[in-house]
C-alpha positions as CSV (number, residue, x, y, z in Angstrom):
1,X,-16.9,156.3,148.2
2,X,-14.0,155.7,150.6
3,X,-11.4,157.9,151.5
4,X,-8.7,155.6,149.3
5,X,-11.2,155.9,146.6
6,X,-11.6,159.4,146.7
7,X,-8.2,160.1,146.9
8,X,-7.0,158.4,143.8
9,X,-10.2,159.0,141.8
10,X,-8.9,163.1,142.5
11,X,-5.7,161.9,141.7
12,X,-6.8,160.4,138.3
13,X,-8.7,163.8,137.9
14,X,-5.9,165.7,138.1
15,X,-3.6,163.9,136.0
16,X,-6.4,164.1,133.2
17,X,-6.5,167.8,133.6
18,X,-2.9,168.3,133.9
19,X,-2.6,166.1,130.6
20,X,-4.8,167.8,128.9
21,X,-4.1,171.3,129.6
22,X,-0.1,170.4,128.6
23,X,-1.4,169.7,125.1
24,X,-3.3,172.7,125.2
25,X,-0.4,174.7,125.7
26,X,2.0,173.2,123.5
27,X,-1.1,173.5,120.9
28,X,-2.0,177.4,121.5
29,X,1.3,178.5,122.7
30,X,3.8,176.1,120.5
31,X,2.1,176.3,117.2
32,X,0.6,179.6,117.3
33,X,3.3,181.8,118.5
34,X,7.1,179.7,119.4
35,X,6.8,177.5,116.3
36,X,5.2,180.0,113.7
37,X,8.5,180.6,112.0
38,X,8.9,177.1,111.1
39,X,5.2,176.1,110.6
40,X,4.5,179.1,108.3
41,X,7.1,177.4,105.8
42,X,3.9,175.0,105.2
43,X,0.7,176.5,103.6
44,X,-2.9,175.5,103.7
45,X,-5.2,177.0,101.2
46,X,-2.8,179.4,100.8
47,X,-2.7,180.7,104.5
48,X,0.5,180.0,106.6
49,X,0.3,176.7,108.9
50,X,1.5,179.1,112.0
51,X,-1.2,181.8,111.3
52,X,-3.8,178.7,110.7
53,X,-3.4,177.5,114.4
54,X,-3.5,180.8,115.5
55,X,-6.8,181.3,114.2
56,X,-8.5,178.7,113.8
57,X,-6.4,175.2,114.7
58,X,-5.8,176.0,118.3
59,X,-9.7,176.5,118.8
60,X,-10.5,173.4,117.2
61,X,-8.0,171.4,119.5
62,X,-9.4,173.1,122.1
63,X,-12.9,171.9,121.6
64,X,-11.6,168.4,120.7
65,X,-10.5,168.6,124.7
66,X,-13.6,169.7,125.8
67,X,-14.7,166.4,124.5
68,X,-12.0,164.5,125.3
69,X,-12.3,165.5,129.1
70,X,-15.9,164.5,129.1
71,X,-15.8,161.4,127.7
72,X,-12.8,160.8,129.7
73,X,-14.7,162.0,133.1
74,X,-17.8,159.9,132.5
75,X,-15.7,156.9,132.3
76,X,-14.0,157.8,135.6
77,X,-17.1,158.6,137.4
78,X,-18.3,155.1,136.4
79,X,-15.5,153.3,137.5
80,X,-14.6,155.1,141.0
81,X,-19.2,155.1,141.3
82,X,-19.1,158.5,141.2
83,X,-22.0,159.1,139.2
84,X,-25.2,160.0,140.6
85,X,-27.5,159.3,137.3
86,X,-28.9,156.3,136.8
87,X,-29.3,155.7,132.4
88,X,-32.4,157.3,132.3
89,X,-31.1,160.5,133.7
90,X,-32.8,160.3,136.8
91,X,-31.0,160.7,140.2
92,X,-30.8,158.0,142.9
């Protein structure tokens, strides 16, 4: 890969991450502990919304980005040639 390459496949990279962790936050921080007031006006199975994503909403998010970012990086390796696997799983 060439330096230009490199560059803006780190830039990409970063911009994923940066994306990603945003909605984190908002997610773990916003809904779990600035918005709980107004989220725990709104039940679900008879627990408050706010307490929900404190407990369970914000880990579920989180593991949806786990996937997200994978998926995501796999595509980017591809197109920058970044990965080193051939299909079968076997390196170059």
């Amino acid at each position: 890969m060439n330096p230009d390459d490199r560059q803006a496949y780190w830039r990409a990279n970063l911009r994923l991450m940066a994306t990603l962790l945003a909605i984190w936050a908002l997610v773990s921080f916003g809904a779990g502990i600035i918005f709980v007031d107004q989220l725990n006006q709104i039940t679900i199975l008879g627990f408050p919304l706010g307490f929900w994503f404190a407990q369970q909403g914000s880990i579920l998010v989180f593991i949806a980005l786990i996937v997200v970012y994978a998926v995501r990086m796999d595509a980017l390796d591809k197109k920058f040639g970044a990965d080193d696997y051939e299909e079968g799983g076997v390196s170059h």
